[in-house]
C-alpha positions as CSV (number, residue, x, y, z in Angstrom):
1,X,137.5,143.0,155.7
2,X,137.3,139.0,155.6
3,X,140.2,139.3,158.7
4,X,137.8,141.4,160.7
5,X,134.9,138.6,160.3
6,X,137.5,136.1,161.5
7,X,138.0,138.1,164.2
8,X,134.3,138.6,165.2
9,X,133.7,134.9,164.9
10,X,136.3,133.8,167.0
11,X,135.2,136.7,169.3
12,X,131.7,135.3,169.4
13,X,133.4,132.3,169.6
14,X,134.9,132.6,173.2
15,X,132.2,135.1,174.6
16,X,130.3,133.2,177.5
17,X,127.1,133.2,176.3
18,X,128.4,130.7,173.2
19,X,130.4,128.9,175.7
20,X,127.8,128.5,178.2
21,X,125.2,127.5,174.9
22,X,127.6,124.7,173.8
23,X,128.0,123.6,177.5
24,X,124.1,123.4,178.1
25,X,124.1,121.7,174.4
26,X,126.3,119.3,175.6
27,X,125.0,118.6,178.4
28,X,121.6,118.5,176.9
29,X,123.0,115.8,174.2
30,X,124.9,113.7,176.1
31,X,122.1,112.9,178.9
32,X,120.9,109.1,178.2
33,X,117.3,109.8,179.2
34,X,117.3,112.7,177.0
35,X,118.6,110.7,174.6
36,X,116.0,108.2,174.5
37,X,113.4,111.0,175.0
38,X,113.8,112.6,172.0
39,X,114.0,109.2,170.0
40,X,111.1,108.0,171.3
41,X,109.3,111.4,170.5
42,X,111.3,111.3,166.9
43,X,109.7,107.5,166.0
44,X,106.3,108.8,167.5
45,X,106.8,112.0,165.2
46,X,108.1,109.9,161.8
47,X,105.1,107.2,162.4
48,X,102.2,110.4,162.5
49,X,103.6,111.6,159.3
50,X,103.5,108.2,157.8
51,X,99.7,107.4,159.0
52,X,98.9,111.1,157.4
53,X,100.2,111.4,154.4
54,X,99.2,107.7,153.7
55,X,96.1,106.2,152.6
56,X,95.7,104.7,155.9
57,X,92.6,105.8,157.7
58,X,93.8,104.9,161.5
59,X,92.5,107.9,163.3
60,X,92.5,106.2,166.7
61,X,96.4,105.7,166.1
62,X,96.7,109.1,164.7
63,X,95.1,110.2,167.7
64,X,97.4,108.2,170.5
65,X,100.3,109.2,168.6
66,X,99.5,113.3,168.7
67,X,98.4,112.7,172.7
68,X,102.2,110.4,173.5
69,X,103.8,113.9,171.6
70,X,102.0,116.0,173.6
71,X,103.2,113.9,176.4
72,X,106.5,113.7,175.5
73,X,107.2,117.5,174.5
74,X,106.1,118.1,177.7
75,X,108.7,115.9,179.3
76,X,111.6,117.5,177.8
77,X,110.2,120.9,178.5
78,X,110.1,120.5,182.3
79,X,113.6,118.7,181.7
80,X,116.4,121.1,183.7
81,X,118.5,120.2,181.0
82,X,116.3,121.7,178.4
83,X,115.3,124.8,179.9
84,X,119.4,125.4,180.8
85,X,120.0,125.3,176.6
86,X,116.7,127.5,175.9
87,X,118.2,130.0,178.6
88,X,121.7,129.7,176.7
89,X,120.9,129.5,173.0
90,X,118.4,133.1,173.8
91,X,121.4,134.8,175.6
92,X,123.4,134.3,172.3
93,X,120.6,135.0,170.1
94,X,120.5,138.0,171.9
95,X,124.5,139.1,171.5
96,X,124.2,138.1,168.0
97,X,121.2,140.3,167.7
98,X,123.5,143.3,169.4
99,X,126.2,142.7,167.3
100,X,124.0,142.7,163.9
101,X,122.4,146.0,165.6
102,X,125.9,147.7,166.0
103,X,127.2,146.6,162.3
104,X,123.6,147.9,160.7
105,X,123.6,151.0,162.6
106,X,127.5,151.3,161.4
107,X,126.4,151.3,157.6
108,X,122.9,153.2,158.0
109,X,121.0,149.9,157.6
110,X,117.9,148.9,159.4
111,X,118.1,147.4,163.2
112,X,115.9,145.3,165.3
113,X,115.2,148.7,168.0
114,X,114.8,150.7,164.3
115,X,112.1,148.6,163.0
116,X,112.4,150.3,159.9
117,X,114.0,153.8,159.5
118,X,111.6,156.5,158.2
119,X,114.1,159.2,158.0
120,X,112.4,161.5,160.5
121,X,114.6,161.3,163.6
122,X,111.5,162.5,165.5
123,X,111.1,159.7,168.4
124,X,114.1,157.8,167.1
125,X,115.0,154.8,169.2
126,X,118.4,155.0,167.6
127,X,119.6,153.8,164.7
128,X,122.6,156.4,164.6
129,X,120.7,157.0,160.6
């Protein structure tokens, strides 16, 4: 039983949609505006937390910090770079939503087109019960 899981992870693996997620995550890591991006947004982040679960009452800070987040989410949103891993990391949330669906159908168990098996095959969308 293990052997087959082997075998199903190194099939995910080598499918193209994980290849093409860890390409786009690469690519996505390695860029040096990203980079400084998301550690701008990450000291901007750590600094809000810090003014509101202090005792410091600095709501004009607290507000230019949540409007520069704003800002900078928005940045890395319309980043190419960005919406290429998005694209990538759904495509293999989707195969390894298929692959879950195929296994659960296997055993009887519940899948995601089920949503919940009632027994009554009447309007089924086909979880092979």
């Amino acid at each position: 039983m293990i052997e087959l899981a082997r075998e199903l992870g190194l099939a995910l693996a080598n499918s193209s949609e994980f290849i093409c997620m860890k390409q786009a995550q690469g690519a996505f890591e390695q860029n040096e505006a990203i980079g400084a991006l998301m550690s701008e947004l990450s000291e901007k982040r750590e600094r809000l937390i810090a003014i509101l679960t202090s005792d410091e009452e600095n709501d004009l800070e607290a507000v230019s910090l949540t409007n520069d987040i704003d800002r900078l989410e928005l940045q890395l949103k319309e980043s190419p770079l960005y919406s290429d891993l998005v694209v990538a990391q759904s495509a293999f949330s989707t195969l390894l939503t298929a692959v879950n669906d195929e296994i659960n159908a296997c055993i009887g168990a519940e899948t995601s087109a089920s949503g919940g098996c009632s027994g009554d095959c009447g309007g089924c969308g086909g979880c092979k019960h």
